[in-house]
Every structure is written in C-alpha cells, then in structure tokens.
N, C-alpha and C positions, 0 to 999 in steps of 0.2 A: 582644532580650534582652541583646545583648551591651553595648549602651548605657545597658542602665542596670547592668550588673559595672561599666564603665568609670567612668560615675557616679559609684559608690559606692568604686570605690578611690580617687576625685578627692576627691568631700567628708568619706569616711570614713563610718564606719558610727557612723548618727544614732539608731538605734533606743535605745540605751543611753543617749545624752545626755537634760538637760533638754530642754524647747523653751522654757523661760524663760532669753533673757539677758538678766544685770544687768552695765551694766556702769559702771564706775566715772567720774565728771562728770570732763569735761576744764576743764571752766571751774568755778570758784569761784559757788555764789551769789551772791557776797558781791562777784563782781568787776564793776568800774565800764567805762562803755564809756568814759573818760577809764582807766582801767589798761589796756585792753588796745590802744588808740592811744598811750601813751607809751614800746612797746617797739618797737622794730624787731628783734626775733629772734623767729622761727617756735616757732609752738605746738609740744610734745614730740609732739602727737598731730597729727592730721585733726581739726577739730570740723567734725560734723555737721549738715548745714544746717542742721534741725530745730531745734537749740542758738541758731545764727546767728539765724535765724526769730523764734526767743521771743526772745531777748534784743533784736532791733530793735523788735519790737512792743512790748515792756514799757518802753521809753525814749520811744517815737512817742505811747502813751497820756501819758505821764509829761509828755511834752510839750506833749500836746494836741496832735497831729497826728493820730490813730488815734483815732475815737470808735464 
C-alpha cells in the first residue's frame, strides 16, 4: 500500500486528468528533410522517434526505397 501513496505523490493524482494527450507537432508538416539538415542547432523539443519514423518512411516511399 504504501507504494502505490508513494506512486501517487510521484505522478500526481491522475484520476481527475484526461487520459487523452494532445500534444502540440514539434516538426512542421510542411518541413523538408533538406530544412531540417541545413541547421545545426538542436530542436527546442525532443522529437519523438515515432515523428523521426514517419518522416524517414515517407522520404524512403518518396524515393522508392520503401515499397
């Protein structure tokens, strides 16, 4: 019992929250994988593999390397 008190003063009390997060694109649709190789300064955020993921598969089809 006392592990999940401890738990719950760590994540906070979830019961009240959504369990939907939205949370806002770090990346542009609209952005090129030529825009995001001609900076060398680090994204404001972490992206998400998931993000990295799509975005390499949708250049690879684009390519015709991913069929």
């Amino acid at each position: 019992m006392a592990w999940h008190e401890m738990r719950r003063d760590w994540v906070g009390d979830r019961s009240q929250k959504s369990h939907t997060k939205f949370r806002r694109p770090i990346l542009s649709w609209t952005t090129s994988f030529e825009d995001l190789l001609s900076t060398g300064e680090p994204f404001p955020e972490s992206i998400p593999l998931t993000d990295v993921m799509d975005l390499l598969v949708d250049i690879w089809v684009e390519e015709g390397f991913y069929n």
